[in-house]
C-alpha positions in Angstrom: 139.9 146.4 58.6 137.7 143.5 60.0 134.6 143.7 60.2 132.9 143.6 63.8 130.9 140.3 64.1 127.3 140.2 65.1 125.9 138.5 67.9 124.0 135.4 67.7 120.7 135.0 68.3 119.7 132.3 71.2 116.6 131.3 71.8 115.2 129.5 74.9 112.7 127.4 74.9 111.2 126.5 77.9 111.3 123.4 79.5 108.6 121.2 81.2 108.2 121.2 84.6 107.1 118.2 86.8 107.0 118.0 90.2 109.8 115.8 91.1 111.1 114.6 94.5 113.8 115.4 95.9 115.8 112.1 94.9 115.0 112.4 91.8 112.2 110.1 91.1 108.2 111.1 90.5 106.3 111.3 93.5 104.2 108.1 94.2 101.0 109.2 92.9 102.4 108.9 89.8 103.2 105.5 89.6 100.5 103.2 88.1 101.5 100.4 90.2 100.9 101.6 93.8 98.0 103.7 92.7 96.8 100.3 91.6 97.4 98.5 95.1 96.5 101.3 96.9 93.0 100.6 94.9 92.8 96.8 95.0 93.8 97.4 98.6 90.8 99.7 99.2 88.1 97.5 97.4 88.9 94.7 99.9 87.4 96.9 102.7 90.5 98.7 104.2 90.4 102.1 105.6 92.3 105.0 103.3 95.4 104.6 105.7 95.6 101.0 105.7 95.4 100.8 102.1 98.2 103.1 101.9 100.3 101.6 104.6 99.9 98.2 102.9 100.9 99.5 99.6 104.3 100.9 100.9 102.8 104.2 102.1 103.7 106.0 104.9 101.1 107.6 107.4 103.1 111.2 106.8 103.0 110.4 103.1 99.6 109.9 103.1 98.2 113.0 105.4 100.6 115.1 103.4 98.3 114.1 100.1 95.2 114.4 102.1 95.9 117.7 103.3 97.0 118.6 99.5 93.2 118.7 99.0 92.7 121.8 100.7 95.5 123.2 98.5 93.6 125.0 95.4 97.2 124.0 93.5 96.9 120.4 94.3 98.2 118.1 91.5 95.6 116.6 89.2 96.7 113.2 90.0 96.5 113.6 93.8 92.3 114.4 93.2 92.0 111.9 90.7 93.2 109.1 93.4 91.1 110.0 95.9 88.1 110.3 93.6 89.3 106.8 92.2 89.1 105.8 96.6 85.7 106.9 96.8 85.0 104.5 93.5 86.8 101.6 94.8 84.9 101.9 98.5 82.2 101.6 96.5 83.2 98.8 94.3 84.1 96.9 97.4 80.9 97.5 99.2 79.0 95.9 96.5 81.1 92.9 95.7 80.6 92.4 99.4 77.1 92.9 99.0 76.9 90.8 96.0 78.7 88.1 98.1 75.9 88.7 100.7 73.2 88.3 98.8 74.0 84.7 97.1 74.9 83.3 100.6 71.6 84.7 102.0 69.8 82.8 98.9 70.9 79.4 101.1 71.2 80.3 104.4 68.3 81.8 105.9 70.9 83.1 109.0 72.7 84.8 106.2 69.5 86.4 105.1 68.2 87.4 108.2 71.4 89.4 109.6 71.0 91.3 106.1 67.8 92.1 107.0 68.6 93.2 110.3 71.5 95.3 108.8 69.9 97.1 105.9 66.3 97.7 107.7 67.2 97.8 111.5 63.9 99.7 112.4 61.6 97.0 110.9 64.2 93.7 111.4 66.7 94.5 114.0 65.9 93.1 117.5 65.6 96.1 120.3 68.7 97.5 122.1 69.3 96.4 125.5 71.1 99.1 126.6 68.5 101.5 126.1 67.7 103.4 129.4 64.6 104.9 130.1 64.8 108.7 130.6 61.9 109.7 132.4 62.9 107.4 135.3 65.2 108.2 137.7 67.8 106.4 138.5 69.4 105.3 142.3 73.0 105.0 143.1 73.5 103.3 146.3 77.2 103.6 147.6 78.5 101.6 150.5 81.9 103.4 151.8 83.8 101.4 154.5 84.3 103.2 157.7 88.5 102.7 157.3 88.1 102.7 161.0 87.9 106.2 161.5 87.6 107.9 164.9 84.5 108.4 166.4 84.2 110.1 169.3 81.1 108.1 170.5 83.2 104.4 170.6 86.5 105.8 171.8 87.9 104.5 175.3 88.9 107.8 176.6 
């Protein structure tokens, strides 16, 4: 008589899980190299969605990962670029600023519209388009006539 044979054992072991799309590639905040142009994009001055759009970005793309915010399972990555916006706005602003500075060292226009830019109240000439409130104000209309009838001119 044979003997019956046991079963083997199997172990599972479990498998990473990344968040793939759907053809098969990591999603685009994942890749080091548009996360970079997106960033160099940003520290020249452009808005969050022109940075995007120039870096190959799509406006659906990027309101998808803005709304993923809001998510409390969004993906590391996704807060990690938008903090890393925030930084390069910043990092633009005072290159920019830098830039300002040195030019307004030479050029006394240069200084003077910084002036009028960082401390309007003290620098800034007054708005001309400022109305006063307290006044009123008179609208004078003049409506032609179309000629209309009028019973006081007609021939009848």
């Amino acid at each position: 008589m044979v003997a019956p044979k046991k079963p083997k054992k199997t172990t599972t072991a479990k498998k990473k899980t990344t968040t793939v799309k759907k053809g098969g590639r990591k999603p685009d905040y994942q890749d080091p190299a548009i996360i970079e142009k997106i960033l160099a994009n940003k520290r020249m001055g452009m808005s969050d969605g022109f940075a995007f759009r120039a870096a190959g970005i799509g406006r659906e793309t990027y309101a998808r990962w803005k709304r993923k915010l809001d998510d409390p399972k969004c993906p590391l990555q996704v807060i990690a670029l938008f903090k890393e916006l925030e930084i390069a706005d910043a990092q633009g602003q005072q290159q920019a600023l830098e830039y300002v500075w040195r030019e307004a060292t030479t050029n006394w226009k240069a200084a003077f519209k910084l002036l009028e830019r960082r401390w309007p109240d003290d620098f800034a000439p007054p708005q001309k388009d400022e109305v006063d409130k307290e006044s009123p104000v008179q609208v004078v209309v003049n409506l032609p006539d179309n000629q209309r009838y009028n019973p006081d001119t007609s021939d009848e």
